[in-house]
N, C-alpha and C positions, 0 to 999 in steps of 0.2 A: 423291349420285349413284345410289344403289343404291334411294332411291325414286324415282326420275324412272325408271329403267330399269323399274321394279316397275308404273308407272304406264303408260310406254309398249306394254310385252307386254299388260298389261292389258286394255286397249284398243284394243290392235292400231296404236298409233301409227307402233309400229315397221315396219310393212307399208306405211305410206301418206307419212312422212314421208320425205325424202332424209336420209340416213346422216350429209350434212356438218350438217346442222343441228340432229344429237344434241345438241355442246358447247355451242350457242347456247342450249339450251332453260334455264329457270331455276323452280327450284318455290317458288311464291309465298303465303302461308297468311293469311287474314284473319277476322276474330274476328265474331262474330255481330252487325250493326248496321253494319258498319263499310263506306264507299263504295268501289266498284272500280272504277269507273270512272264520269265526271260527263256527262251528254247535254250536247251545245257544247263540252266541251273536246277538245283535240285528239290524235287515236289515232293511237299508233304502235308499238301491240303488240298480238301477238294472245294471247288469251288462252283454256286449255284446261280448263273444270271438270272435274276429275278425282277432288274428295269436295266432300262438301255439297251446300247448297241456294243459289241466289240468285235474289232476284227484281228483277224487270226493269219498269222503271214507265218511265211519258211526261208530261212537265210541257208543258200549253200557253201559246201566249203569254198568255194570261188569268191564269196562275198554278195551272191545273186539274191535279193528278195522275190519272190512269187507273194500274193495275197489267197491263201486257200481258201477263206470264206466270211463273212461277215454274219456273225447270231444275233438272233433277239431272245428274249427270256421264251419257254425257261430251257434253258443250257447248260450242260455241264463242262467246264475246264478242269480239268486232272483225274478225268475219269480210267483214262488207259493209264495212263504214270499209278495211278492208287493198284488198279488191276498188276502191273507189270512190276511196278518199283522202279523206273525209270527216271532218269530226270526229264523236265518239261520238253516235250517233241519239237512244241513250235511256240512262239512271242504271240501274245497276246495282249493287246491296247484296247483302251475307252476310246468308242467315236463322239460316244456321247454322255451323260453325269452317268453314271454305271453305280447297281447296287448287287451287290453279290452274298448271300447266306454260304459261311465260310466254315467248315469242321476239317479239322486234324483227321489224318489217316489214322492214327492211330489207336484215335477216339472212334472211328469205325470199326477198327480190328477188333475193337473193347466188346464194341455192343450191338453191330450188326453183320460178320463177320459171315455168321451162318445164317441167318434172317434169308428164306424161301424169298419173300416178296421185294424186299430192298433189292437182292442179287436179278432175279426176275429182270426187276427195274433197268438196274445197270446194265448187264447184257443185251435189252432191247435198246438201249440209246447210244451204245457202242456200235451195235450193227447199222443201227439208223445212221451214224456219224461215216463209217465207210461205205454207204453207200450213195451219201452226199459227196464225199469225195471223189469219188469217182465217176458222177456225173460233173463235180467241178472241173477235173482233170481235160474230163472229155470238152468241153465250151472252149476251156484254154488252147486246147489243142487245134480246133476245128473252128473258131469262129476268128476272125477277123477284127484288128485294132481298133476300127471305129467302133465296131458292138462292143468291144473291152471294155476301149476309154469311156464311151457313152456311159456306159451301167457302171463302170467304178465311179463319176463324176454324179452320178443319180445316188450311189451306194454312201457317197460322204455328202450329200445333202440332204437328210429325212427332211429335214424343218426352216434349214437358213436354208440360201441359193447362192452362197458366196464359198471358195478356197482358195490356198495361197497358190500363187504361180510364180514363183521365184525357181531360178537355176534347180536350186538344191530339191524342192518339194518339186518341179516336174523330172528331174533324174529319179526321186523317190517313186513317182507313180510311172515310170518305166520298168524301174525294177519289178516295180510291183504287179503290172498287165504281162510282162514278161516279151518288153520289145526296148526297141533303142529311144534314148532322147531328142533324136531327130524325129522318129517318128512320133512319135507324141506329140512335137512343135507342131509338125503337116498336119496332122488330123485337127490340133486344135485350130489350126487358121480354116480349116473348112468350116469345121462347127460355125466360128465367127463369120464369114460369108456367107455359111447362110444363116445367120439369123441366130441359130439355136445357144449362143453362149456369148456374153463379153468379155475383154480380156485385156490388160494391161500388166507394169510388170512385177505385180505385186497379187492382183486377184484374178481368179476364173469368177464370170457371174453367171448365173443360169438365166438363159432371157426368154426360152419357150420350152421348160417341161415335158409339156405334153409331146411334143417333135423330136426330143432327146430321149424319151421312154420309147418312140416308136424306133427308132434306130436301135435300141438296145435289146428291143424286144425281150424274147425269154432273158429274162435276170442271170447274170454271170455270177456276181459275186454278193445276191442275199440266201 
């Protein structure tokens, strides 16, 4: 209890949310890899990143992964499904130990349903969220593989400097910058030539930061 209230002043939950849906609130912790929620299955919670990272991908009917964006607290996952009654849009994973304040839709409906300030709330961080998408869209669209891969490879390192590089995890981070597995090969043997990464067949290591931020420049996917 006494971190769910640590988390609420924090954030200012306690300003926006009604008082009755203090006890409903529940604090949820998931481990770095692990799913939080599945795009097609069906939503009935909202959910509040309140530590960590997760990122946020879209699977097409073809089987394509894109990564739409990567959040830090505080965020909200099932804000348009609670709004719409949809099932989840899009997959949502832990990059990293992740803590989420978790309430029932229908423990909203109960007790903040009509709440001016709550609704206020929601609609300002829905619009905020389509208008990040649609500057995400646009980077995707216009910028070029090496700034992709540079800022997806910056975006899963906040703290280590190490990820996998096996077959399977670089076909995943193609799907995911939204180009072929060859090309993702090419551009990682540049990184390594010059300097900016190591690379064997199991790990990517980051070997100069600072040189792989400047490549990536404006951030794609935080």
């Amino acid at each position: 209890m006494e971190q769910i209230d640590h988390y609420m002043k924090r954030y200012g939950l306690d300003e926006v949310l009604p008082s009755a849906i203090r006890p409903q609130l529940k604090l949820v912790r998931y481990t770095p890899g692990e799913v939080i929620c599945t795009q097609g299955a069906k939503a009935e919670q909202l959910h509040f990143l309140v530590s960590g990272k997760i990122r946020v991908s879209h699977t097409s009917a073809a089987g394509k992964r894109l990564v739409l964006s990567f959040k830090y607290p505080l965020d909200l996952i099932g804000d348009i499904e609670y709004i719409r009654r949809t099932p989840f849009l899009n997959t949502v994973e832990a990059v990293t130990p992740v803590e989420m304040l978790v309430v029932r839709f229908d423990d909203l409906d109960r007790h903040a349903k009509d709440d001016v300030t709550w609704l206020r709330y929601l609609l300002e961080g829905i619009t905020k969220k389509f208008e990040m998408k649609s500057q995400s869209m646009s980077f995707n669209l216009f910028y070029p593989v090496d700034v992709r891969l540079a800022s997806y490879l910056l975006s899963m390192t906040p703290e280590e400097t190490t990820l996998g590089s096996t077959v399977d995890e670089l076909t995943d981070i193609a799907d995911l910058i939204g180009t072929s597995y060859r090309h993702v090969n090419r551009t990682l043997k540049r990184f390594v030539e010059a300097g900016l990464i190591a690379r064997d067949r199991r790990h990517i290591t980051i070997m100069d930061r600072d040189r792989l931020i400047a490549v990536a420049g404006e951030s794609i996917y935080e």
